[in-house]
VOGU-3710 file (C-alpha; in Angstrom, 3 decimals, decimal comma):
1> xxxxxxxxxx> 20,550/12,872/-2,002  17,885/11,188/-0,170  15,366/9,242/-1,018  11,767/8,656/0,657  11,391/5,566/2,244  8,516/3,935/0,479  6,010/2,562/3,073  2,802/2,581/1,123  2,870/-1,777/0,268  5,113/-3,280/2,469
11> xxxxxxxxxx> 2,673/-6,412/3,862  5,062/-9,661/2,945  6,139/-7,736/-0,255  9,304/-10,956/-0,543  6,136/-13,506/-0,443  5,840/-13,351/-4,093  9,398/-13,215/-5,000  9,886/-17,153/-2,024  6,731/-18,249/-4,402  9,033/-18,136/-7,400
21> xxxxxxxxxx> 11,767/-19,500/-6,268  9,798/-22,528/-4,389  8,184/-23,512/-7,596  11,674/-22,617/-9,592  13,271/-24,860/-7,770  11,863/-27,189/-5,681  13,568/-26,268/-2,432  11,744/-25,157/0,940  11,895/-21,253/1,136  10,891/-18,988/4,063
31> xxxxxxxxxx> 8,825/-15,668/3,170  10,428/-12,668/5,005  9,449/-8,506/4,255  6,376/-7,141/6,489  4,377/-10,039/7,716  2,754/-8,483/10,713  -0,683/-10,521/10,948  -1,533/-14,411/11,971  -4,075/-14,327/9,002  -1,469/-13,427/6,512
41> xxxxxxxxxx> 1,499/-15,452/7,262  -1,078/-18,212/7,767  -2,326/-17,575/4,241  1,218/-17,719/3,067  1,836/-20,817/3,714  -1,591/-22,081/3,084  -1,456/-20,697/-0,294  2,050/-22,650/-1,005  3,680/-19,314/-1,394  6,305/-20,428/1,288
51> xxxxxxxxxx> 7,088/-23,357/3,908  8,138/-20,802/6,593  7,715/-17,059/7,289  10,046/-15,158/9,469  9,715/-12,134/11,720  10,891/-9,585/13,205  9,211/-5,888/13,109  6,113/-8,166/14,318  8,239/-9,686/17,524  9,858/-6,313/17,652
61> xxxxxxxxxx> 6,306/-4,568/18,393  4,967/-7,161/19,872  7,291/-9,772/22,032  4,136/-11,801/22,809  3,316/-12,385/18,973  3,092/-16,119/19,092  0,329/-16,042/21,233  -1,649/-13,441/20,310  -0,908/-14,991/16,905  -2,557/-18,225/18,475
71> xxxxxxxxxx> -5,504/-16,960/20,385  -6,604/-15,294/16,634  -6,110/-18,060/14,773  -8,040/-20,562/17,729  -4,646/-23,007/18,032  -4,126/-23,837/21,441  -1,151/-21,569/22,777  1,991/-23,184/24,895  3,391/-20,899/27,774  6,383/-22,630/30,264
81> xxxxxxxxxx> 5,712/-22,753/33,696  7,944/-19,604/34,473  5,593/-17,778/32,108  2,192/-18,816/33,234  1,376/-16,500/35,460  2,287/-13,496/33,720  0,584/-14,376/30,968  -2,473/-14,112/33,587  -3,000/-18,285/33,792  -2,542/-20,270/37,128
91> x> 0,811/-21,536/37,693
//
């Protein structure tokens, strides 16, 4: 038998569960499960919930992430040489 995929609260649903065991035990833990948006994996680690947050749906969907991640949050946004122009910037 299958079961329905459950989609309805997937946005960092592990954040809670690296908060736990951060303050459990002491060590640095990276949040993983659904972080899509700057804002929220910002406010992860902001809030202490985790040291780190990892991707990969987000880079999946979007392979330019970082700096659209960047641009939203205002932080200034790194692109190599090789990348520069099609990223629309002067080389």
């Amino acid at each position: 038998m299958n079961h329905a995929y459950n989609l309805l609260n997937l946005h960092s649903y592990q954040a809670g569960l690296a908060e736990q065991v951060r303050r459990r035990t002491g060590m640095p833990v990276r949040a993983v499960g659904g972080i899509a948006d700057p804002r929220q994996a910002q406010a992860i680690i902001e809030t202490g919930q985790a040291d780190q947050v990892a991707l990969a749906r987000a880079f999946l969907a979007d392979p330019r992430w970082v700096w659209r991640a960047a641009e939203t949050l205002g932080a200034p946004a790194y692109y190599a040489p090789q990348y520069r122009l099609g990223a629309g910037l002067r080389a």
